[in-house]
N, C-alpha and C positions, 0 to 999 in steps of 0.2 A: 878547675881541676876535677877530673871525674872523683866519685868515693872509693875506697880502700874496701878490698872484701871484708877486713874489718868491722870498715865504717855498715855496710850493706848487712852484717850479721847483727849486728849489734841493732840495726833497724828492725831487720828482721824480730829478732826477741823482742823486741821495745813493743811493736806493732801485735806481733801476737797475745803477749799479757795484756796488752791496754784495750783491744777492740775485739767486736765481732763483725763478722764480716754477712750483709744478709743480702741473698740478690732480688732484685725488684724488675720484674716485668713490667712494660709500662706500653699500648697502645702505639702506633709510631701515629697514630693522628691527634692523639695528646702531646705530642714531642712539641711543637711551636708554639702550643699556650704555655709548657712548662719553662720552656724556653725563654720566650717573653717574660713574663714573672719575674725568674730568675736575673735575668737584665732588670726590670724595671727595679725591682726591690734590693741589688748589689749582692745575690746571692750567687758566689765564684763558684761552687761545688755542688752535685748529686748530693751528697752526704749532706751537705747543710741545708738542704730543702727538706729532704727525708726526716734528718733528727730536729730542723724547725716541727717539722708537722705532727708529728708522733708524740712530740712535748707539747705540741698547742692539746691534743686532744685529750691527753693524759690530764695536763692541769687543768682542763676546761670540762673536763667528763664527758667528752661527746662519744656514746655510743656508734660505732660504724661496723655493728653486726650489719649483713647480707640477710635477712631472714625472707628471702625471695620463695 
């Protein structure tokens, strides 16, 4: 049964206090290693790759300044 405009508002609200939304550019000849990964390791979603990695590096302090 499709959702109820209700139901689709009520997402709405839910989704916009709960998250932020950031967009991520990404090489398209990175796409099949990120790809692969994501298979090997049972990662169903962009999001949960992105917020894995961002938390590895934050709890692990790995600096990833560009000072090129």
């Amino acid at each position: 049964m499709p959702r109820s405009e209700a139901q689709k508002r009520a997402d709405k609200k839910y989704n916009e206090k709960t998250y932020h939304r950031y967009a991520v550019n990404t090489r398209k000849e990175y796409i099949p290693v990120i790809e692969e990964y994501k298979a090997k390791n049972g990662i169903t979603s962009d999001s949960g790759i992105f917020n894995a990695a961002i938390k590895y590096c934050i709890e692990n302090n790995i600096d990833l300044k560009n000072d090129n």
